[in-house]
VODREN-699588 format. One record per residue (C-alpha): residue number from 1; residue in three letters; chain; x, y, z. Coordinates in nm, 4 decimals, padded with zeros to 6 digits, always signed. Layout:
N
SITE  bakol  lumlum  fike        xx        yy        zz
SITE    NUM     ALA     A         X         Y         Z
...
END
This chain:
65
SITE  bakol  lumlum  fike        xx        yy        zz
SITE      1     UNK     A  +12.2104  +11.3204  +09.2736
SITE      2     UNK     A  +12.1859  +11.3776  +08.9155
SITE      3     UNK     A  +11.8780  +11.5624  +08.7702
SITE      4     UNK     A  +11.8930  +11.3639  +08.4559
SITE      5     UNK     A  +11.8030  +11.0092  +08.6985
SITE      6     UNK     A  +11.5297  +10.8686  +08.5056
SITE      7     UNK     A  +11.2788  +10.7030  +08.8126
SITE      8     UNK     A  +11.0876  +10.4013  +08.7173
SITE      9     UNK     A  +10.8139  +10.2085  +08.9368
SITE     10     UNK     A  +10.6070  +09.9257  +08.8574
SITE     11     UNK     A  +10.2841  +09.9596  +08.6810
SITE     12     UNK     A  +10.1665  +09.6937  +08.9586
SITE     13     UNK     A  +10.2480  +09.9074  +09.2393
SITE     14     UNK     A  +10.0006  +09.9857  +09.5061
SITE     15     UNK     A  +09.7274  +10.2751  +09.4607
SITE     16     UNK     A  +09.8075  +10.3696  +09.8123
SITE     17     UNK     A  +10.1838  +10.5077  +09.6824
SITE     18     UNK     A  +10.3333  +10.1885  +09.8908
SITE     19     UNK     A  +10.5969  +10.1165  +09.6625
SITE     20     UNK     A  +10.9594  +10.1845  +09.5340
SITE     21     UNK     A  +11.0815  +10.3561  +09.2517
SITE     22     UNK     A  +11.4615  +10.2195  +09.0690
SITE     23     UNK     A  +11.7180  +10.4027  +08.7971
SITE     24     UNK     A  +11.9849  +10.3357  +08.6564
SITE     25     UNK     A  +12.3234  +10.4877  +08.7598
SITE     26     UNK     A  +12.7032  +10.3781  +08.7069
SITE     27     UNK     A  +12.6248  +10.0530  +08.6612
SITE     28     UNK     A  +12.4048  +09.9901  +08.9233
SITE     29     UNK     A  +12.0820  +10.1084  +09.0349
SITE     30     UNK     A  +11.9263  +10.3500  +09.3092
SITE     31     UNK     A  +11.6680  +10.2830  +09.5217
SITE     32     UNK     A  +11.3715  +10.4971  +09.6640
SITE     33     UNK     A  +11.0352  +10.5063  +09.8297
SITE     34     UNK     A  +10.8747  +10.6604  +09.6091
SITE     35     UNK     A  +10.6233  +10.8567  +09.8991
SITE     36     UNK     A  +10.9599  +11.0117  +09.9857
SITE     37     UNK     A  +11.1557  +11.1201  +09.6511
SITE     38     UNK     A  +11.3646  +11.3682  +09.8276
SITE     39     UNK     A  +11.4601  +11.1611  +10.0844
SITE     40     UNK     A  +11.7384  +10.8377  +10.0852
SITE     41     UNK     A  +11.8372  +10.6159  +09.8146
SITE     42     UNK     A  +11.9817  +10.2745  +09.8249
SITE     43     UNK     A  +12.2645  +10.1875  +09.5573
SITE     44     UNK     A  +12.3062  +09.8359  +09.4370
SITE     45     UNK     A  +12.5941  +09.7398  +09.2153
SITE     46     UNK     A  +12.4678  +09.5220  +08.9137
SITE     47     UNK     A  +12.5358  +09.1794  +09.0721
SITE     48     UNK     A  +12.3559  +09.3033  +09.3884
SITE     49     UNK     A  +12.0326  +09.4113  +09.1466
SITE     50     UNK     A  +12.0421  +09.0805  +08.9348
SITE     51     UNK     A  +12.0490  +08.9007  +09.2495
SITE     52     UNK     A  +11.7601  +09.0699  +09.4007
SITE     53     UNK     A  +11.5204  +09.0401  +09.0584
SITE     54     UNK     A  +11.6345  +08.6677  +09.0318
SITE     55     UNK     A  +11.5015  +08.6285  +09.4025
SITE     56     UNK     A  +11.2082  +08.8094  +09.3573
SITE     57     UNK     A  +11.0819  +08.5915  +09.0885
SITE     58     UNK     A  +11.1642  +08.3487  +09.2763
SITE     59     UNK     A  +10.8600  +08.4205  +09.5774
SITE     60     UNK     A  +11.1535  +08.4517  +09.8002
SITE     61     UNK     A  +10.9995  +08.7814  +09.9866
SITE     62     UNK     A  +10.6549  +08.7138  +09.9074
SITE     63     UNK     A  +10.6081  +08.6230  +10.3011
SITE     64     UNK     A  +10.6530  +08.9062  +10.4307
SITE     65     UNK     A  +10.3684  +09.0974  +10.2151
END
């Protein structure tokens, strides 16, 4: 991975580090826990990320909090 990734996580995350971090790359964006920045990333293309944020905002995974 590129050292020039610039990680972002959400000022809302939890104080207990349970959250993810995102950045951008080619397009699309990488995915990690952000407990474990060394260790695997998920890539989603930009349709895959616009998808996810649109069902976010929608409540669709607030169940399973």
């Amino acid at each position: 991975m590129s050292a020039d990734l610039v990680w972002r996580k959400s000022a809302r995350s939890d104080v207990n580090g349970q959250c993810v971090e995102v950045a951008a790359s080619g397009g699309g964006m990488l995915i990690r826990d952000s407990r474990d920045p060394g260790g695997g990333r998920l890539g989603v293309g930009a349709a895959g990320w616009a998808a996810l944020l649109a069902d976010v905002r929608a409540g669709r995974y607030d169940a399973l909090r």
